[in-house]
C-alpha positions as CSV (number, residue, x, y, z in Angstrom):
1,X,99.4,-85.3,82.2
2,X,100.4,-81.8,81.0
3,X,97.1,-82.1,78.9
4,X,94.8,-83.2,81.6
5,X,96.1,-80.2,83.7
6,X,95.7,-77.4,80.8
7,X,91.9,-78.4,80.2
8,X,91.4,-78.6,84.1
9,X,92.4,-75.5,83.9
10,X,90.3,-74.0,81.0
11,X,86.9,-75.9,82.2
12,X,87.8,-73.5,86.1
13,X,88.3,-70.7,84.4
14,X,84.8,-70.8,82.4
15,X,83.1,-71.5,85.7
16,X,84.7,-68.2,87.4
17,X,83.4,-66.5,84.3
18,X,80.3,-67.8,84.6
19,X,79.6,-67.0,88.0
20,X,81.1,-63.7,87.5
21,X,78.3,-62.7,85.0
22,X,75.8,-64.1,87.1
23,X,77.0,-62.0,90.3
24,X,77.2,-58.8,87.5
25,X,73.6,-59.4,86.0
26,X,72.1,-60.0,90.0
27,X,73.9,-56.5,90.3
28,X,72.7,-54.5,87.4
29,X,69.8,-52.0,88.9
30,X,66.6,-51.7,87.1
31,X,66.0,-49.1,84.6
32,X,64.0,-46.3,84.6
33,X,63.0,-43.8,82.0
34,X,65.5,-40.9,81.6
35,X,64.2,-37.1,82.0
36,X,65.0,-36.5,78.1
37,X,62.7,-39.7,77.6
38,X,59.4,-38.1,79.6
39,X,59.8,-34.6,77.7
40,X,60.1,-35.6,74.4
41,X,56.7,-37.3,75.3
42,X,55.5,-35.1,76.9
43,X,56.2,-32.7,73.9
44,X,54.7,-35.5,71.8
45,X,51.6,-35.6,73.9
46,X,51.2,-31.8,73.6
47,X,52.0,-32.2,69.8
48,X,48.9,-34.7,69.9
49,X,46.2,-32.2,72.3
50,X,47.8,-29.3,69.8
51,X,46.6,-31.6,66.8
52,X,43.8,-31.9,68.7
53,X,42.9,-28.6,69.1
54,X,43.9,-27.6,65.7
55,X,41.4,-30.3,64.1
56,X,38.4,-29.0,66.7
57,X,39.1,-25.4,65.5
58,X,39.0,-26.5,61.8
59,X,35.9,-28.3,62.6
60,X,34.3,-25.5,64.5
61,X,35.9,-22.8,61.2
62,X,33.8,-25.1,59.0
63,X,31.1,-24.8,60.8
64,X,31.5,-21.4,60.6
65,X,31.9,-21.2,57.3
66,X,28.8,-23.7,56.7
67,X,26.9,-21.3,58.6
68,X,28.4,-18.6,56.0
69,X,27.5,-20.3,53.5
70,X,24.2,-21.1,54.6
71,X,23.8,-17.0,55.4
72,X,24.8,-16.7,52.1
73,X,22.3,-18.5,50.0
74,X,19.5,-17.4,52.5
75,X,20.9,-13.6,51.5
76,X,21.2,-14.6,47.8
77,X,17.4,-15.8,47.9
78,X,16.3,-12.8,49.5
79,X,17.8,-11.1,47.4
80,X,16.0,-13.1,44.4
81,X,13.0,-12.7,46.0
82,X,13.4,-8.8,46.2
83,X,14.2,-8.6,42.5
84,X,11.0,-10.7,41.6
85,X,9.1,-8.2,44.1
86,X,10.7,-4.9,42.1
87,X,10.0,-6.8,38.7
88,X,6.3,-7.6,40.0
89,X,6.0,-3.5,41.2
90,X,7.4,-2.4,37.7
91,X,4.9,-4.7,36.0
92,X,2.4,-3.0,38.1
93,X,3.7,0.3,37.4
94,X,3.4,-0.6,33.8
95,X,0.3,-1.9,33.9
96,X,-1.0,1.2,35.6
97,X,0.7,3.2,33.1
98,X,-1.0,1.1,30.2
99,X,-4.6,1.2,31.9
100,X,-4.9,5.4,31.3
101,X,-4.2,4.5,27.7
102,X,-7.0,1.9,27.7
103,X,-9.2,4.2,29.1
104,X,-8.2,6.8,26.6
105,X,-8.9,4.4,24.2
106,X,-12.4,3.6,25.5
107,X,-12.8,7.0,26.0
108,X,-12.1,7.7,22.0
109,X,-13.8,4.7,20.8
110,X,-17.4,5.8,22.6
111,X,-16.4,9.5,21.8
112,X,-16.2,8.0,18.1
113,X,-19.1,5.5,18.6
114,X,-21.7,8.8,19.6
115,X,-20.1,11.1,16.3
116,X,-20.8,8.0,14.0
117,X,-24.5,8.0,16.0
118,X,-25.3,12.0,15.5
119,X,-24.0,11.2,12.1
120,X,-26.2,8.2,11.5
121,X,-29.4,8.9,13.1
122,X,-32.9,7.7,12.3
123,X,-32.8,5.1,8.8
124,X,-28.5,4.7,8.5
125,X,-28.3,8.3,6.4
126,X,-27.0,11.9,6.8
127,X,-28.4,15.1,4.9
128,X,-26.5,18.0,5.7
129,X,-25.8,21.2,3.0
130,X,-28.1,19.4,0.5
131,X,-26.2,16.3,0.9
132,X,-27.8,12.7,1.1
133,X,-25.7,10.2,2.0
134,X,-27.2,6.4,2.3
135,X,-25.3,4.4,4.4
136,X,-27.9,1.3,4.3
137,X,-30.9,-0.4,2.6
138,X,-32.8,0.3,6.2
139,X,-32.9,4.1,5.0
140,X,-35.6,3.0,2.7
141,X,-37.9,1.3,5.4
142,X,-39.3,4.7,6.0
143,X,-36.4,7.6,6.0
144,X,-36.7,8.3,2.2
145,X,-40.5,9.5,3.1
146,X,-38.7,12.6,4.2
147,X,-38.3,14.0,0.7
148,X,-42.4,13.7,0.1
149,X,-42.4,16.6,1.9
150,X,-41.8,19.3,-1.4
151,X,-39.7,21.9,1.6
152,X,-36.6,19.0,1.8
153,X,-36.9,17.8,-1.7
154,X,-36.0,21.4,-2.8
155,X,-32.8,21.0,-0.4
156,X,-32.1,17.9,-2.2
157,X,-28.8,18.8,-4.9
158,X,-27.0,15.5,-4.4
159,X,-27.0,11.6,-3.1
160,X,-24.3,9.5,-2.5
161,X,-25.4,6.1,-2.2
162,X,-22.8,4.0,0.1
163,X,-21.1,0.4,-0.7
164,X,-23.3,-2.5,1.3
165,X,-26.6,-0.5,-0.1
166,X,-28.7,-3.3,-2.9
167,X,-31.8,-1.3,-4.2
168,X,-33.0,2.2,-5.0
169,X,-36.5,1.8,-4.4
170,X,-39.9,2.5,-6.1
171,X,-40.2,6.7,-6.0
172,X,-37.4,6.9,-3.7
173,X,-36.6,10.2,-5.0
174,X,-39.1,11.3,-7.0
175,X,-40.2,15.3,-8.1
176,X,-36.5,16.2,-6.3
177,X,-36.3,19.0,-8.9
178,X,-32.9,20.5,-7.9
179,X,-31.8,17.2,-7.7
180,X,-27.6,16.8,-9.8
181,X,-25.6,14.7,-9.2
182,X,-26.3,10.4,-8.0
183,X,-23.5,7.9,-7.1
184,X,-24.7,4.4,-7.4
185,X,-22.5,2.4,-5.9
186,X,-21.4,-1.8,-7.2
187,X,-23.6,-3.0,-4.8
188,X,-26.7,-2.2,-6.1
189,X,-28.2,-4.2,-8.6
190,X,-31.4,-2.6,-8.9
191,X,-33.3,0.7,-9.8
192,X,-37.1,1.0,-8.7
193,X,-40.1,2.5,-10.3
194,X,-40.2,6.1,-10.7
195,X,-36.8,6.0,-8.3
196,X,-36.0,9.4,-10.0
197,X,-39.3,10.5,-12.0
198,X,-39.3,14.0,-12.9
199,X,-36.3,14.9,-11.4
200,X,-36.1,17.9,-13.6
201,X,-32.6,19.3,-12.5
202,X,-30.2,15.6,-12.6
203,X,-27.8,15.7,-14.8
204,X,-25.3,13.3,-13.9
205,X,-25.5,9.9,-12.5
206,X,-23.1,7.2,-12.1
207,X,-24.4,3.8,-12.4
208,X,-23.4,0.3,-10.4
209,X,-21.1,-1.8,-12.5
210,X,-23.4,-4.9,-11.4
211,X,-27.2,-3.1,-11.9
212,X,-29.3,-6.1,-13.2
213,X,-32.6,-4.3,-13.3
214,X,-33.7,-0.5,-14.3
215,X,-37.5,-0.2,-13.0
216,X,-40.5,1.3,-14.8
217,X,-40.2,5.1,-15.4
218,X,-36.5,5.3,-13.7
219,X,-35.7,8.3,-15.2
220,X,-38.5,9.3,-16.9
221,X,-38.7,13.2,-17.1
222,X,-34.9,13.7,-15.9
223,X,-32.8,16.3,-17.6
224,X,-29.9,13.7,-17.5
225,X,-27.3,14.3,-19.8
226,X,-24.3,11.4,-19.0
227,X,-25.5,8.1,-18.3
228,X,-24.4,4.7,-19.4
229,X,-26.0,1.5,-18.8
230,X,-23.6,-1.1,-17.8
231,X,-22.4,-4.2,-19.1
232,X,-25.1,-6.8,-17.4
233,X,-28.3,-4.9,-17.0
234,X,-30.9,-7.4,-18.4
235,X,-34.0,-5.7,-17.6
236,X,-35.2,-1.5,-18.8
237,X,-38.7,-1.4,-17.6
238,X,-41.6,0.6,-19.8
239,X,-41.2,4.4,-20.1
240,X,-37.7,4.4,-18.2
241,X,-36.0,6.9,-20.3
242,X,-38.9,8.6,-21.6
243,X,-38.4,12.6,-22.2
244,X,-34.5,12.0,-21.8
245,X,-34.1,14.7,-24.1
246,X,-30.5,15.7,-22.8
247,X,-28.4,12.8,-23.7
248,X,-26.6,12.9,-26.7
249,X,-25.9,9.4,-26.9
250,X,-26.6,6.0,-25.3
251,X,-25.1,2.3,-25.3
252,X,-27.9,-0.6,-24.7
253,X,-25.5,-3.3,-24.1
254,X,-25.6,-7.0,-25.7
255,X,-26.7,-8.1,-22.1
256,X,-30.1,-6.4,-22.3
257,X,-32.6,-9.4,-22.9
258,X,-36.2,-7.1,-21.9
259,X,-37.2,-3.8,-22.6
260,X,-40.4,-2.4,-22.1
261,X,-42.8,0.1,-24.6
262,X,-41.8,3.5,-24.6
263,X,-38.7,2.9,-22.8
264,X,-36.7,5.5,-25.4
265,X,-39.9,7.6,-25.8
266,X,-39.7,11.0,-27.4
267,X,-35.9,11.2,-28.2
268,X,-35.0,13.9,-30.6
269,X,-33.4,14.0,-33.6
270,X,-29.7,14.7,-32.2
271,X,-29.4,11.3,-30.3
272,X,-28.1,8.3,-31.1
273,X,-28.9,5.1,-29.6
274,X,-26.1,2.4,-30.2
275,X,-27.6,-1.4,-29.8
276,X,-24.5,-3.1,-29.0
277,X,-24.0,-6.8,-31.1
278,X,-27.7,-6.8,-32.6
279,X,-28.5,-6.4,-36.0
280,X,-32.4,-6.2,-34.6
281,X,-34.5,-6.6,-31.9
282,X,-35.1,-9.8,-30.4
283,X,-38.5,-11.0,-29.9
284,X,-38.3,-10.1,-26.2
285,X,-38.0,-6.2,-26.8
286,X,-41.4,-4.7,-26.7
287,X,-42.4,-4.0,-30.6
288,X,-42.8,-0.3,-29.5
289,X,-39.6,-0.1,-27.2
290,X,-39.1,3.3,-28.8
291,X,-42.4,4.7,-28.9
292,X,-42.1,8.2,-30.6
293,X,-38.4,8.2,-30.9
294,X,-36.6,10.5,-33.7
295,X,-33.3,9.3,-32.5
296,X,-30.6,7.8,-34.9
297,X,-30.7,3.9,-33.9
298,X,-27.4,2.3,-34.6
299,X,-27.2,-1.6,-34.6
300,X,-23.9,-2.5,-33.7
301,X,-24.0,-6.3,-35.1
């Protein structure tokens, strides 16, 4: 009975808990958000437009500094672009510079061009203070015809004969009594006819190292005194040293296959005439190649 009594008890007090809660809960007022709550975001919301802000101003700094950047370059190619310009205008300062030399030069090489002219004129020669000097074979189209004329041949004391020159003509110089001194350059390989007849003051001549041919009467009359025939000469025409009575001696070389009568005409007693590598004449020496010659003969066989 005591039991029935003590849960009796227990189940009445759980009910006046019970509806005590419920009368506390129907009680309890609806929250609202405390003034610290709405600051803080409030501050959070101005943190957020700050942020905002901030991120606009970077975006609008890097804009800037695009823009910068962009003003740079354009600067740096203008720049560029004014360095090629002052490389082009020193180019063209240079260039001007170089163009009075050009014309200097043009100027020296037509100054040049009308010396060479008053020193070539008519037939590629010069004669100045008894000097001839033959710069080409064209001097003997016509220009030799000069020294017909017995006033210049007197003038006449010496010829240099220059290298590219082939032939001394037939009577070329001919009766050029004060005539000395003749170079013969390499080039010429032959001597013409009478190229020097009678040219009663020569004395000296030196003689192309590749002269094939010595013409009829070449020297006949001369008052050479040195004169060697080179090494090659196949050919000394009739009466080409006749009346050489100046030179003391004289080398016919082995080469020498034709010589015509009378070539060593009249030589005197104090020459020698050296044959070189013949023991005799060969068939194709004229029989009277030394017409009225005195001179010593000396085959060198």
């Amino acid at each position: 009975m005591k039991s029935k009594r003590i849960a009796a008890a227990v189940i009445l007090s759980m009910l006046l808990c019970s509806c005590a809660n419920s009368a506390q809960e129907s009680q309890t007022p609806v929250s609202t958000p405390s003034t610290a709550s709405v600051v803080s975001e409030a501050e959070s919301s101005a943190e957020e437009s700050s942020t905002v802000e901030s991120t606009v101003s970077e975006a609008e700094s890097s804009a800037e500094e695009s823009s910068a950047a962009e003003s740079t370059v354009s600067e740096t190619e203008i720049s560029a672009e004014e360095s090629s310009m002052a490389e082009s205008t020193v180019s063209e300062a240079e260039s001007s510079a170089e163009e009075p030399s050009t014309v200097e030069s043009i100027v020296s090489e037509a100054e040049s061009s009308t010396e060479e002219s008053k020193s070539k004129p008519k037939g590629n020669y010069t004669f100045e203070d008894g000097v001839l000097t033959v710069y080409s074979d064209h001097f003997f189209d016509k220009a030799y015809q000069i020294f017909d004329s017995k006033d210049e041949a007197d003038k006449l004391k010496s010829i240099v004969i220059e290298d590219g020159v082939t032939k001394i003509i037939e009577r070329a110089f001919n009766n050029c009594d004060n005539l000395e001194t003749v170079l013969i350059p390499d080039s010429v390989v032959e001597i013409g006819k009478q190229a020097f007849f009678q040219c009663k003051g020569l004395k000296s001549v030196t003689m192309s190292k590749n002269l094939k041919t010595i013409g009829e009467e070449a020297f006949r009359g001369s008052s050479v005194e040195d004169i060697t025939i080179p090494d090659g000469v196949t050919q000394i025409g009739r009466y080409a040293f006749e009346y050489c009575k100046n030179i003391k001696s004289i080398i016919i070389p082995y080469s020498v296959t034709e010589i015509g009568d009378n070539a060593f005409c009249y030589w005197g007693l104090y020459q020698t005439i050296i044959v070189e590598g013949r023991s005799e004449a060969p068939d194709t020496w004229d029989n009277n190649w030394t017409g009225y010659c005195q001179a010593d003969i000396v085959w060198n066989g």
